[in-house]
N, CA, C and O of each residue as an XYZ file, in Angstrom:
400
protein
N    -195.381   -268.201     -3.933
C    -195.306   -268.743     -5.271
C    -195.559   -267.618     -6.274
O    -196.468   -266.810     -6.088
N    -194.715   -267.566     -7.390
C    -194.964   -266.292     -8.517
C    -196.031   -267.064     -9.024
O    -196.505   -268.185     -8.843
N    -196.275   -265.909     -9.835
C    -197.320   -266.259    -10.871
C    -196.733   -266.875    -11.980
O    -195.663   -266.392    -12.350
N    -197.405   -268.301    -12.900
C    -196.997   -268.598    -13.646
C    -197.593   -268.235    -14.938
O    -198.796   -267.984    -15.016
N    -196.653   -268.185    -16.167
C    -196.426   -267.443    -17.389
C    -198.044   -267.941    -17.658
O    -198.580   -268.939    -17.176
N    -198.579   -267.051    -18.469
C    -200.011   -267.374    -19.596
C    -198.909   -266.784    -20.723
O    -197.892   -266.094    -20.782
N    -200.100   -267.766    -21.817
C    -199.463   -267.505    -23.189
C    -199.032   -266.033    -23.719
O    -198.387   -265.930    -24.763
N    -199.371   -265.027    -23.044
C    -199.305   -263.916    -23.475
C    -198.138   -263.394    -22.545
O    -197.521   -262.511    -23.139
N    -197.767   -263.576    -21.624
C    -196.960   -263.503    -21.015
C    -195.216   -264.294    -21.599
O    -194.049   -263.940    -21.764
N    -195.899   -265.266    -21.700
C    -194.514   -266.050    -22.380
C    -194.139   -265.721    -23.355
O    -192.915   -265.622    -23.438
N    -195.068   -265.344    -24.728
C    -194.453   -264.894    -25.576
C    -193.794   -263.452    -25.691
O    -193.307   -263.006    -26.730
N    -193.843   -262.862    -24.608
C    -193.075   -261.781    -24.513
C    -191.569   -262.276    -23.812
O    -190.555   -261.836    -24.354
N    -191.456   -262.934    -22.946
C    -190.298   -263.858    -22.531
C    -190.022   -264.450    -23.318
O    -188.942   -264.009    -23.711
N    -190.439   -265.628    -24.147
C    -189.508   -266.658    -24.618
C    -190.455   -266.578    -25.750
O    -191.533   -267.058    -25.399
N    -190.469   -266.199    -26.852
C    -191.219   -266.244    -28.024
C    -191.566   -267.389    -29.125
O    -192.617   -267.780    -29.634
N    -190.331   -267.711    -29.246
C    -190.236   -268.984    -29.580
C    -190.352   -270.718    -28.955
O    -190.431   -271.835    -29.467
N    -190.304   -270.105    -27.473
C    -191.021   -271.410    -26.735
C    -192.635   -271.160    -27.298
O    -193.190   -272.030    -27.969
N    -193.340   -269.819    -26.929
C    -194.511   -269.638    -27.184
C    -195.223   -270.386    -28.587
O    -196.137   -271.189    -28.770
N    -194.233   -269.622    -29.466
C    -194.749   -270.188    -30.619
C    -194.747   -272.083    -30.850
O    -195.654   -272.764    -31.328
N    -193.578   -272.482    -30.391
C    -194.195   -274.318    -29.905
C    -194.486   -274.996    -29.247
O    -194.450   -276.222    -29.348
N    -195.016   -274.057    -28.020
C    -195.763   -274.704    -27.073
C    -197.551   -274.310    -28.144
O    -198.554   -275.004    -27.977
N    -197.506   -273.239    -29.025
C    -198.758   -273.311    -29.266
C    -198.704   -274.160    -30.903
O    -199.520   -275.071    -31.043
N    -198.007   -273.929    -31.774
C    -198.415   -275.639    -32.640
C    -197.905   -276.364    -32.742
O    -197.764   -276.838    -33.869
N    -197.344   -276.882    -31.736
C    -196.818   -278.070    -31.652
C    -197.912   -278.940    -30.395
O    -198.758   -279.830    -30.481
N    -197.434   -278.254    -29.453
C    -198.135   -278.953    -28.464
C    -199.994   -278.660    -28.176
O    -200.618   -279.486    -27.511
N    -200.692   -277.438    -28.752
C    -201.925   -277.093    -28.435
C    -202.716   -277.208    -29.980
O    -203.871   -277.586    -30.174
N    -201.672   -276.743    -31.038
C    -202.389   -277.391    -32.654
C    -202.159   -278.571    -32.796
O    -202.872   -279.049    -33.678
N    -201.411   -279.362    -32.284
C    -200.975   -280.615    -32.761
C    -201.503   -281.596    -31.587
O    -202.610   -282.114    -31.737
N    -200.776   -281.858    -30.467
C    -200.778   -283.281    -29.383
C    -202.031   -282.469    -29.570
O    -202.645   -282.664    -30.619
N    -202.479   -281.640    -28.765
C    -204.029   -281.707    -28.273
C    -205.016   -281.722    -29.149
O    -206.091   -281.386    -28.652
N    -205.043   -281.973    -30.206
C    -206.233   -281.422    -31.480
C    -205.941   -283.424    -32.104
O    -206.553   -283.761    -33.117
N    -205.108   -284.392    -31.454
C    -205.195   -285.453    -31.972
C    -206.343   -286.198    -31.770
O    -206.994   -285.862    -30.781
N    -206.830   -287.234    -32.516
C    -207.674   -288.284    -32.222
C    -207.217   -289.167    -31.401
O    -206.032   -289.451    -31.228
N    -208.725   -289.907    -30.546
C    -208.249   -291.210    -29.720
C    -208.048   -290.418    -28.228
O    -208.275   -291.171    -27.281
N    -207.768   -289.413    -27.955
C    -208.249   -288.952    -26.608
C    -208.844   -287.537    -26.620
O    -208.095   -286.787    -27.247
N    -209.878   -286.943    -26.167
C    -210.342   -285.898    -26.208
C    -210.011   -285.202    -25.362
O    -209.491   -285.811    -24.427
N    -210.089   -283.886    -25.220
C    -209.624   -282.621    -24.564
C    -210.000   -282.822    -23.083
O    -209.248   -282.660    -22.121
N    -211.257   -283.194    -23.064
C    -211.293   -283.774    -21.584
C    -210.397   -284.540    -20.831
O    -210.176   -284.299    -19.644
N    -209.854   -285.479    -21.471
C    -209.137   -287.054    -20.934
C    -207.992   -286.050    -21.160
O    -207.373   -285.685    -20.161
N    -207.724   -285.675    -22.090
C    -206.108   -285.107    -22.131
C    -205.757   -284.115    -20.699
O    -204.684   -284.183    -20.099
N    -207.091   -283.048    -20.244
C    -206.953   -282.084    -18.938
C    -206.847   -283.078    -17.884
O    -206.123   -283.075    -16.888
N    -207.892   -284.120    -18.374
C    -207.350   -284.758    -16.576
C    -206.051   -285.671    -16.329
O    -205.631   -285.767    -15.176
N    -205.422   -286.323    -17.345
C    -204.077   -286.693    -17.847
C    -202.954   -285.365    -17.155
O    -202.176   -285.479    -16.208
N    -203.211   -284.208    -17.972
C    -202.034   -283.351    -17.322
C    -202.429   -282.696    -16.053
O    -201.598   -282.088    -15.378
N    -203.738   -282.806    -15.692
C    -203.621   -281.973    -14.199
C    -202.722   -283.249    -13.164
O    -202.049   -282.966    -12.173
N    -203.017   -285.150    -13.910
C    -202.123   -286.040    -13.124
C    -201.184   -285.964    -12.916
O    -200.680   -286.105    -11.802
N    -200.384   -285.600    -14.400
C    -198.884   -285.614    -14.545
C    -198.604   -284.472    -13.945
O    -197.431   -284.404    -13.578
N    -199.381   -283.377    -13.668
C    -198.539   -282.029    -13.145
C    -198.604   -282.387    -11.768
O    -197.459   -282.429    -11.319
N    -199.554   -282.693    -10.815
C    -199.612   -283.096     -9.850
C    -198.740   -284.204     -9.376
O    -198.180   -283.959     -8.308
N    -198.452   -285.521     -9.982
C    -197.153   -285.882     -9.780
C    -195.705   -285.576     -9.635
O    -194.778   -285.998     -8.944
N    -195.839   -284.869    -10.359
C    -194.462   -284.345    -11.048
C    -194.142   -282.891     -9.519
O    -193.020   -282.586     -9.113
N    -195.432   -282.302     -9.013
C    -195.106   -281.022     -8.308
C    -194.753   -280.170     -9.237
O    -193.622   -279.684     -9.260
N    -195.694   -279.882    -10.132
C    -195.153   -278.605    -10.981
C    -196.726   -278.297    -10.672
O    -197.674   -278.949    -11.108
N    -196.778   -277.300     -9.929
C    -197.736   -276.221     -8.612
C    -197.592   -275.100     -9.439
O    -198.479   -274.290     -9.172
N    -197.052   -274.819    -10.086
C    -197.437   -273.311    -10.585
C    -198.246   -273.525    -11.872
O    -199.154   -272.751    -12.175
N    -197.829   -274.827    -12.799
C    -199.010   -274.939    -14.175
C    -200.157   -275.214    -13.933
O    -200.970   -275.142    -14.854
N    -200.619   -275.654    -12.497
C    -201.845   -276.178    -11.969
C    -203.167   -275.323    -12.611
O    -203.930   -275.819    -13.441
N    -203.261   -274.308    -12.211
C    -204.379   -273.515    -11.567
C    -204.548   -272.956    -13.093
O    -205.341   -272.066    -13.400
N    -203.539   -273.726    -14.134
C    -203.845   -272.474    -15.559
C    -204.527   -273.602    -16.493
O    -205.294   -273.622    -17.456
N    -203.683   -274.728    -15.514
C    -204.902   -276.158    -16.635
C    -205.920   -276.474    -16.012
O    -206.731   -277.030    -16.753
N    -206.357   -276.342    -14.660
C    -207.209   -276.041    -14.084
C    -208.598   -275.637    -15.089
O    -209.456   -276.347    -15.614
N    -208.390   -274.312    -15.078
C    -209.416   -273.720    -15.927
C    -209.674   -274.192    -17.172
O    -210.718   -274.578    -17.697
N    -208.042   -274.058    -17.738
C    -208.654   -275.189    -19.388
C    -209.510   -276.366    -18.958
O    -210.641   -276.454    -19.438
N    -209.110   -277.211    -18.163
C    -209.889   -278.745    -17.904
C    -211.200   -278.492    -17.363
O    -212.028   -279.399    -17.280
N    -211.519   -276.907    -16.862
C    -213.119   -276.382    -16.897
C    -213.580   -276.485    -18.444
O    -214.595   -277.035    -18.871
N    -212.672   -275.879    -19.098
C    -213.344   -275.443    -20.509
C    -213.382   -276.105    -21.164
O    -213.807   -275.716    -22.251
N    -212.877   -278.008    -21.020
C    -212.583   -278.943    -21.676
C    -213.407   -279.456    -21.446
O    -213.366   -280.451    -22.170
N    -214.823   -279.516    -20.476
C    -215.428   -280.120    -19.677
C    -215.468   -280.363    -18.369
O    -216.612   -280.259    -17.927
N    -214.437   -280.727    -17.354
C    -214.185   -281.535    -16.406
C    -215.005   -280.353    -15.493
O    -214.860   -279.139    -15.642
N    -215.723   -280.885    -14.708
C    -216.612   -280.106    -13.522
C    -215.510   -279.843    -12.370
O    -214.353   -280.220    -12.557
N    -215.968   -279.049    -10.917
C    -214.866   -278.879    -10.123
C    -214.783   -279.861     -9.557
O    -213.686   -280.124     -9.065
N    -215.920   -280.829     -9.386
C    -216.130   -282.255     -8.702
C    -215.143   -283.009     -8.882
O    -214.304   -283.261     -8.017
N    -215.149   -283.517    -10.224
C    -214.332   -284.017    -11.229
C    -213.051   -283.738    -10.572
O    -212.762   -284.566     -9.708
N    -212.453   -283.065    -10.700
C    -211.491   -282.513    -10.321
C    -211.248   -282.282     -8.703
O    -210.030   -282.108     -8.749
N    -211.394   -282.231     -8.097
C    -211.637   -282.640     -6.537
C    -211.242   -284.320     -6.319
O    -210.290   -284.812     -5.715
N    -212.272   -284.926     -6.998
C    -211.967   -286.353     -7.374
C    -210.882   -286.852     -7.758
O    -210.321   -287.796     -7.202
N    -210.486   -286.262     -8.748
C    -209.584   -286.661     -9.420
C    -207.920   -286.288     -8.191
O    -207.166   -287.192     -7.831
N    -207.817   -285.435     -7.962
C    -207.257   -285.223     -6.899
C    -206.666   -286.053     -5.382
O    -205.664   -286.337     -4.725
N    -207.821   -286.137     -5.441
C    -208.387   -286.795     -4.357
C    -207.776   -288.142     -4.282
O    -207.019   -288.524     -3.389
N    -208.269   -288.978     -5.538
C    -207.450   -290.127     -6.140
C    -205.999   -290.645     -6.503
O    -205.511   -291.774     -6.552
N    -205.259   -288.753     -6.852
C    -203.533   -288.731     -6.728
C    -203.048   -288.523     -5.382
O    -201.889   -288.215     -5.103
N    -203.994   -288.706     -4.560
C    -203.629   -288.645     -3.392
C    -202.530   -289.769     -2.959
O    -201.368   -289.730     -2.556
N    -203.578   -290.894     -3.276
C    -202.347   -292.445     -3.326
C    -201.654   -293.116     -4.141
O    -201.266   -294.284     -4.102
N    -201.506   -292.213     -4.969
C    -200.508   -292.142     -6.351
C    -199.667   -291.481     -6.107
O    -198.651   -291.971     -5.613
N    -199.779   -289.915     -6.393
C    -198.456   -289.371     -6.242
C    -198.400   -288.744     -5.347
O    -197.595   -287.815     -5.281
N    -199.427   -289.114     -4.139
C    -198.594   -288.971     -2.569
C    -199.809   -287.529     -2.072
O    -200.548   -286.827     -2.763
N    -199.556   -287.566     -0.673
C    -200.657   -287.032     -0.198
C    -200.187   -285.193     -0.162
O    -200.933   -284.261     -0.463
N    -199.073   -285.123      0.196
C    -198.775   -283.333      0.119
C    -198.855   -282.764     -1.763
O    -198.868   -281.588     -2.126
N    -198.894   -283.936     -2.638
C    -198.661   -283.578     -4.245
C    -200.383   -282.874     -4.368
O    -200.553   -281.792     -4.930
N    -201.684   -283.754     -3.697
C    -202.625   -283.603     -3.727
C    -203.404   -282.477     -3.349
O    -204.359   -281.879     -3.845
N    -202.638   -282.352     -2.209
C    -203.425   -281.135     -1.245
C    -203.141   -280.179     -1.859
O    -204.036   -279.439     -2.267
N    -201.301   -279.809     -2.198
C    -201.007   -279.013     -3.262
C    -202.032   -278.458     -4.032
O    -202.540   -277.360     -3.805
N    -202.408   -279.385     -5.148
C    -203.213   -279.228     -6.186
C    -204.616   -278.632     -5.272
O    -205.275   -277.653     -5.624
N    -204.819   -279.248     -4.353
C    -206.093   -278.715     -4.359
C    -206.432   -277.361     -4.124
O    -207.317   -276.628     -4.565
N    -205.319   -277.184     -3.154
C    -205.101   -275.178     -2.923
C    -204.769   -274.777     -3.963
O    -205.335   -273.696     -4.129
N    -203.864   -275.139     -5.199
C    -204.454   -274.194     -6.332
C    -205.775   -274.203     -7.136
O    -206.061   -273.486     -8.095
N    -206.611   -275.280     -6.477
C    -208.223   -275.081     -6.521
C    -208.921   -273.938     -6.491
O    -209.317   -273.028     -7.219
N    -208.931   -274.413     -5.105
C    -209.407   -272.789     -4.229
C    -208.730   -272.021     -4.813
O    -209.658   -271.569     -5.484
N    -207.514   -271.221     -5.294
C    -207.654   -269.942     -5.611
C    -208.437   -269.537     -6.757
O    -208.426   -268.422     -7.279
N    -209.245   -270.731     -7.164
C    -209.849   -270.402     -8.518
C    -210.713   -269.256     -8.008
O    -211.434   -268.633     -8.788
């Protein structure tokens, strides 16, 4: 698996994705009221984990550290998309755990 883009990375690739993935989607959806930064990390570590998008894992990962969510939390939470979006989507996620 490559490494996937960080913001500093992307905006040297795609500059203008950069620039609205950061106010659109990180000044704006995430800075809204009615769900906090917490609920929002464990929301997209779901949807990424459903979805099998394995390479954004391990970068919201850390945000959903810095948002709050413990590694427990997250183990859990995991753990729980297990019988949601299926048991190889889970394990997935969890090995981009461990490389934390």
């Amino acid at each position: 698996m490559s490494k996937p883009l960080d913001r500093e990375t992307l905006a040297r690739v795609a500059p203008k994705l950069a620039e609205l993935s950061q106010e659109l989607l990180f000044n704006d959806i995430w800075q809204r009221e009615g769900l906090s930064s917490r609920e929002r990390s464990l929301i997209t570590l779901g949807a990424l984990t459903a979805l099998g998008r394995v390479q954004q894992i391990p970068w919201h990962i850390h945000f959903a550290q810095q948002n709050g969510l413990t590694k427990t939390e997250i183990v859990e939470a995991f753990t729980h998309l297990a019988f949601y979006a299926g048991w190889p989507a889970a394990v997935s996620a969890l090995e981009c755990l461990e490389e934390e």
